[in-house]
C-alpha positions as CSV (number, residue, x, y, z in Angstrom):
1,X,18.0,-61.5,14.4
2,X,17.9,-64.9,16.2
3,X,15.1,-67.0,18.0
4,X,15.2,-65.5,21.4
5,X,15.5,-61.5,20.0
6,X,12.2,-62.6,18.1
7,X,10.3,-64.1,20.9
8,X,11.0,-61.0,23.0
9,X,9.0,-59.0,20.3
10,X,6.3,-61.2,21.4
11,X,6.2,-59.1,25.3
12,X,2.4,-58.3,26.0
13,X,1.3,-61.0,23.8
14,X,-0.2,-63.8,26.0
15,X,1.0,-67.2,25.5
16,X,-1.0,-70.1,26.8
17,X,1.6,-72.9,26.6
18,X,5.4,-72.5,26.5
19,X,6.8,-76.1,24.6
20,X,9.7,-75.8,23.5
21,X,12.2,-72.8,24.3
22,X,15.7,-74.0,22.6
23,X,17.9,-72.1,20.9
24,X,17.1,-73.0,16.9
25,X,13.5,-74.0,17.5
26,X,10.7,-72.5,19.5
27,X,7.0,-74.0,20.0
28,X,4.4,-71.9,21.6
29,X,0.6,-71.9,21.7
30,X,-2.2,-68.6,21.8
31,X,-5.2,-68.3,21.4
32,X,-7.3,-67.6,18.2
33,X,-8.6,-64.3,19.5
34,X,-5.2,-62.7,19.5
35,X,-4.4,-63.9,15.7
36,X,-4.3,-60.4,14.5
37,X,-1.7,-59.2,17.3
38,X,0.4,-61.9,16.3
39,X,0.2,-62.0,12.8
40,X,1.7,-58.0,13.1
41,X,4.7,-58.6,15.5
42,X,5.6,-61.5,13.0
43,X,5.1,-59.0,9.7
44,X,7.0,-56.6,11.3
45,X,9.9,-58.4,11.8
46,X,9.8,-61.4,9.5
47,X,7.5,-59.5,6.6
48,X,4.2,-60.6,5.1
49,X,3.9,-64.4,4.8
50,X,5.1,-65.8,1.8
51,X,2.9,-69.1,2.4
52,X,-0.7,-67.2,3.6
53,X,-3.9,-69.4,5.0
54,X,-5.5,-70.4,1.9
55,X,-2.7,-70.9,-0.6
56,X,-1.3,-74.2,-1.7
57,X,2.8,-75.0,-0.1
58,X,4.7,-75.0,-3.0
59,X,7.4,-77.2,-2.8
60,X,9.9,-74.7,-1.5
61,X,7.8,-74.1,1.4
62,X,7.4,-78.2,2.3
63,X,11.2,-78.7,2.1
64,X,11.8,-75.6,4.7
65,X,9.4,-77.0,6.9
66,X,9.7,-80.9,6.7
67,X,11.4,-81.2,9.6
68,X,8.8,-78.9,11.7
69,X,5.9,-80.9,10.3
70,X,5.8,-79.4,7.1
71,X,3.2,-76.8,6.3
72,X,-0.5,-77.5,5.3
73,X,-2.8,-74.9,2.8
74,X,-4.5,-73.7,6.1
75,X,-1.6,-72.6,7.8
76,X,0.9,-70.0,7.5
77,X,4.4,-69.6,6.9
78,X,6.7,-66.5,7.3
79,X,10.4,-66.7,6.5
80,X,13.3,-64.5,6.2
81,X,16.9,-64.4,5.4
82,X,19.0,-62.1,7.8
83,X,22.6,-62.3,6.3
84,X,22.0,-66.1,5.6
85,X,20.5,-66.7,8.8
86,X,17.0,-67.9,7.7
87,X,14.2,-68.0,10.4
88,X,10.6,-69.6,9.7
89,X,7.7,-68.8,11.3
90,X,4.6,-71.5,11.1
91,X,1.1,-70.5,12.4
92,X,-1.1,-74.3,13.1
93,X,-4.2,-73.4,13.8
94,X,-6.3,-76.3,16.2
95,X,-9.3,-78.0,14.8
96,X,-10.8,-76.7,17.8
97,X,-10.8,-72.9,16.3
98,X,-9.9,-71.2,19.9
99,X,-5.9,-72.4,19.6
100,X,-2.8,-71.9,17.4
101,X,0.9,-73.2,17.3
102,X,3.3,-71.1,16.7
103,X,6.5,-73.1,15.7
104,X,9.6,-70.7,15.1
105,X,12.5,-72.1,13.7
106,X,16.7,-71.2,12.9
107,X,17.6,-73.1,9.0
């Protein structure tokens, strides 16, 4: 699986900004509301996170992500290895509790 099979899992979700739409890296933002939608698309095809809301980065996690803004307790990380292909998934949810980033990214 790459980047762009991924995001076309994400037909019928709504996305209220499109960022960034390149080949290793993706940015998008939806809205709060529609968390749980997301949340199974992205188990489906990456698996359960292995860095959930509420659980400390270990150090693993940080180094993945450094170069995506690295990843924070409240925010959520999928990743996956497809035949040494890796592909993260990073959920930043806005202080403003309506919003969340969803940064997908090719290691």
């Amino acid at each position: 699986m790459n980047l762009n099979e991924l995001k076309s899992l994400f037909k019928g979700l709504t996305i209220s900004e499109d960022r960034v739409d390149e080949e290793s890296y993706k940015e998008m933002v939806f809205l709060f509301s529609d968390l749980e939608k997301w949340n199974k698309v992205l188990t489906s095809a990456l698996n359960p996170p292995v860095k959930p809301v509420g659980m400390k980065p270990d150090k693993e996690h940080v180094k993945a992500t450094e170069e995506y803004g690295a990843i924070r307790e409240n925010q959520t990380l999928y990743k996956k290895d497809f035949a040494g292909q890796v592909i993260i998934a990073m959920l930043w949810p806005w202080s403003d509790g309506a919003h969340i980033t969803l940064k997908l990214a090719q290691l």
